[in-house]
C-alpha positions in Angstrom: 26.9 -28.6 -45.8 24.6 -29.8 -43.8 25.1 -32.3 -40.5 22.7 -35.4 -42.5 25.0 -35.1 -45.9 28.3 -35.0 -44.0 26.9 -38.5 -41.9 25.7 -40.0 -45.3 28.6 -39.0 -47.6 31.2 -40.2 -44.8 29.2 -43.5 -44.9 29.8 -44.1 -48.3 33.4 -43.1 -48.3 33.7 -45.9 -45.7 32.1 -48.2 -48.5 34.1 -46.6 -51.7 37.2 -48.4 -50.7 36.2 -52.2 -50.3 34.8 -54.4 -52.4 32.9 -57.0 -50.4 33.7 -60.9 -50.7 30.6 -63.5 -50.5 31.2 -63.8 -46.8 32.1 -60.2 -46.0 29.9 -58.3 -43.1 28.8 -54.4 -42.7 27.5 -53.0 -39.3 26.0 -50.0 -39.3 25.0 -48.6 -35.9 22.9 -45.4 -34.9 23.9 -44.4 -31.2 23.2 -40.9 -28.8 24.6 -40.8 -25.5 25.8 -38.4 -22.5 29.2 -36.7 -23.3 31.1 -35.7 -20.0 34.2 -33.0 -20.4 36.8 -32.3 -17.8 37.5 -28.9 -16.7 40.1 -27.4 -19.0 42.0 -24.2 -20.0 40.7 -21.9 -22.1 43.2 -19.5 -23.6 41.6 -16.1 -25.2 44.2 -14.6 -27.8 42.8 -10.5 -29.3 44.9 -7.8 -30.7 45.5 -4.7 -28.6 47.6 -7.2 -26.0 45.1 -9.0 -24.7 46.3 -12.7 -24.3 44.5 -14.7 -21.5 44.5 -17.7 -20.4 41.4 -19.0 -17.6 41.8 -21.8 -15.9 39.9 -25.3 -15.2 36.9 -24.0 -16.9 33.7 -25.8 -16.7 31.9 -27.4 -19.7 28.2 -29.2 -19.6 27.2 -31.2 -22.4 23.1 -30.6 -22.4 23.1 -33.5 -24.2 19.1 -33.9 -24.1 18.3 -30.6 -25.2 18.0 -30.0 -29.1 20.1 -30.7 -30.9 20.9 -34.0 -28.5 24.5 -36.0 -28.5 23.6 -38.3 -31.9 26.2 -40.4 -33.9 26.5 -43.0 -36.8 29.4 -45.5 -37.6 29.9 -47.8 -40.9 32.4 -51.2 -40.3 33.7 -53.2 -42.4 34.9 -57.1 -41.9 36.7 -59.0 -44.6 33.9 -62.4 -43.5 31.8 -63.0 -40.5 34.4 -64.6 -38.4 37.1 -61.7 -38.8 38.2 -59.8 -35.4 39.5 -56.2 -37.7 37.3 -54.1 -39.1 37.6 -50.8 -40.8 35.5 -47.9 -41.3 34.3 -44.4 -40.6 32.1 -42.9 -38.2 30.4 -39.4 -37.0 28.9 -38.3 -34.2 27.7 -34.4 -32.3 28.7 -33.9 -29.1 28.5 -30.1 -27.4 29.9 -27.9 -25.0 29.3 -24.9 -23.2 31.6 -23.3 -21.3 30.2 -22.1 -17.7 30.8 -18.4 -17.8 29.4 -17.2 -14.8 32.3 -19.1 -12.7 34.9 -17.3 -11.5 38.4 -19.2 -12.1 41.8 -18.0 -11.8 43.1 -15.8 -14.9 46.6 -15.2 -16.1 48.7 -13.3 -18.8 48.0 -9.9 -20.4 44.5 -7.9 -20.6 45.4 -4.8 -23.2 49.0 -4.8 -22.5 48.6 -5.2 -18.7 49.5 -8.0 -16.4 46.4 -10.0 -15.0 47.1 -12.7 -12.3 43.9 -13.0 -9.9 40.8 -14.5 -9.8 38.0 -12.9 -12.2 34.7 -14.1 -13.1 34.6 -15.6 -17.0 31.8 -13.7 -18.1 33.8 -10.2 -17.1 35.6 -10.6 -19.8 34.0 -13.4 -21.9 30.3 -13.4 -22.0 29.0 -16.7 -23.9 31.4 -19.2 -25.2 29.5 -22.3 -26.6 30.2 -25.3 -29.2 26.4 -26.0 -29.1 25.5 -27.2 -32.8 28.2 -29.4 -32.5 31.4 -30.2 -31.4 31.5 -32.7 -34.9 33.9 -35.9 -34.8 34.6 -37.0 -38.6 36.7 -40.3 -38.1 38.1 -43.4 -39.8 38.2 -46.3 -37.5 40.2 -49.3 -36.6 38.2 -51.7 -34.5 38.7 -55.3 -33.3 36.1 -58.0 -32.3 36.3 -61.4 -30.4 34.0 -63.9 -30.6 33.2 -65.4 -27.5 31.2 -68.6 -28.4 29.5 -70.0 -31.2 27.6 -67.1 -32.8 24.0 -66.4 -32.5 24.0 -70.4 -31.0 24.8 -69.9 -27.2 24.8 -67.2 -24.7 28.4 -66.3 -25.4 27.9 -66.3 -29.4 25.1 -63.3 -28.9 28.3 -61.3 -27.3 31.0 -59.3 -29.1 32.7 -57.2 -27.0 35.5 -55.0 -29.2 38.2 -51.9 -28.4 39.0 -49.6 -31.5 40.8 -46.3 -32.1 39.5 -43.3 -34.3 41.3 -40.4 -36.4 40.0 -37.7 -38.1 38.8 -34.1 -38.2 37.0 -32.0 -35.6 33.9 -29.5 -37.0 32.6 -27.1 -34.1 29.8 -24.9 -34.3 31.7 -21.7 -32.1 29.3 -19.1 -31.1 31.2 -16.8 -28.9 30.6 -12.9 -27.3 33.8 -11.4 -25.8 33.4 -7.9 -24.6 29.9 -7.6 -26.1 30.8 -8.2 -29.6 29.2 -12.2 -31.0 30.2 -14.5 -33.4 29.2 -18.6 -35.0 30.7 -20.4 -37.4 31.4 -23.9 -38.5 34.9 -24.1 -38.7 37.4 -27.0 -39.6 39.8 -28.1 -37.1 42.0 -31.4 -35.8 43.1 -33.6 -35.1 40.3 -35.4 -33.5 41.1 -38.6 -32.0 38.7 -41.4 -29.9 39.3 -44.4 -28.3 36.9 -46.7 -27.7 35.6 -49.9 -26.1 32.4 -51.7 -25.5 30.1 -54.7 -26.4 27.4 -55.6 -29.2 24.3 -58.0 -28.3 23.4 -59.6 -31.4 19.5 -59.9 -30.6 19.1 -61.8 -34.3 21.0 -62.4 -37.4 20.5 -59.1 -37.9 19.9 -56.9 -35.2 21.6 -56.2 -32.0 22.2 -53.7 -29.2 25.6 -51.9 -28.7 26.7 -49.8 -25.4 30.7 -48.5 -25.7 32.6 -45.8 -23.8 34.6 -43.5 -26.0 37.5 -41.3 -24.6 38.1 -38.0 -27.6 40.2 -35.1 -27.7 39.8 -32.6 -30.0 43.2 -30.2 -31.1 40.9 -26.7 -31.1 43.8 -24.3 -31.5 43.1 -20.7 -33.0 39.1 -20.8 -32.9 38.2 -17.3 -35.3 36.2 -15.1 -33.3 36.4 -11.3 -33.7 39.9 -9.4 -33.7 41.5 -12.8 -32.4 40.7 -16.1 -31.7 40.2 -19.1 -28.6 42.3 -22.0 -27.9 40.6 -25.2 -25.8 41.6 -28.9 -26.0 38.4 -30.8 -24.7 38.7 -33.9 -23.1 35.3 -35.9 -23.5 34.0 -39.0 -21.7 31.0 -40.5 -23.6 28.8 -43.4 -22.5 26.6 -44.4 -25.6 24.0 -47.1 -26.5 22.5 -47.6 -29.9 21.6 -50.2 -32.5 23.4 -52.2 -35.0 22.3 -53.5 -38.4 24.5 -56.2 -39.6 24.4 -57.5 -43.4 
């Protein structure tokens, strides 16, 4: 399946479920952003007794280079004035592990006790989520109006805080000792919260900028003769547009 079908069929699985009143509102916004990922632990499970585990690894996002950090979200509001909405919303972040570090390293390597320092790339040469780290969410979200909309300064303004739940879909490529692998694979939970503010620029249009805070439960990622175990933790600053009808 490709990334454009997933976006437009989760859209309209956001619409399937509602049936609009006279005075009910849709916003759909387009966004891209920077995606920033803490260091984290990276645990490398293969048979023969090989069980690792290396330590504050480094991720960058390259979230300019192709393809860039891009994401689409669908709301819902039972009329104009109402503070809950409801919908869905994806969006492709990436990551790529920063294998030429050295970090500390800890467990067994082929039945052998390892507790030292080691450069990744010794043992794992390229390990990269970079067609997508894929969020696939439904969303909660509520809205205040500050003032009298679209009438004073404070009515252009809608600042709002929501929660999202869902599914994670990385792209994996991976070479460990030589050998390389990609994939999509399914995986979750994947969970976001987020806050931020929507300029209504007309009745229509407006501006949105929002900080999101996901995690991403990547337990047993396939690669050959075992699999990789990371739980990213991603700050992402976004700006897009919103279409309101």
């Amino acid at each position: 399946m490709t990334t454009a079908r997933l976006v437009l069929g989760l859209l309209l699985l956001a619409c399937a479920g509602f049936v609009p009143s006279a005075r009910a509102e849709f916003d759909l916004s387009i966004f891209t952003g920077v995606a920033l990922s803490q260091n984290s632990d990276l645990d490398l499970h293969q048979s023969g007794g090989t069980d690792l585990t290396f330590h504050d690894v480094s991720f960058e996002g390259r979230d300019f280079e192709t393809p860039p950090f891009y994401g689409a979200r669908l709301l819902w509001f039972p009329s104009q004035d109402a503070h809950w909405g409801f919908g869905a919303e994806f969006f492709h972040i990436k990551l790529y592990a920063q294998t030429g570090d050295t970090v500390h390293v800890t467990g067994q390597r082929n039945g052998i006790g390892v507790d030292d320092n080691e450069p990744i790339d010794d043992t794992l040469q390229q390990f990269s989520i970079s067609h997508g780290l894929n969020y696939a969410l439904a969303d909660v979200v509520y809205r205040w109006q500050l003032g009298n909309r679209g009438e004073d300064f404070l009515g252009h303004l809608q600042p709002y805080v929501g929660l999202g739940l869902g599914a994670a879909i990385p792209h994996v490529e991976s070479e460990v000792n030589g050998n390389f692998h990609e994939e999509y694979q399914f995986h979750g939970p994947g969970v976001q919260g987020l806050a931020g503010v929507n300029v209504n620029l007309t009745k229509h249009w407006g501006l949105l900028f929002e900080y999101k805070f996901t995690y991403a439960n990547l337990d047993s990622l396939d690669i050959p003769n075992g699999s990789i175990e990371v739980t990213p933790l991603t700050h992402n600053i976004v700006a897009g547009l919103t279409f309101s009808f």
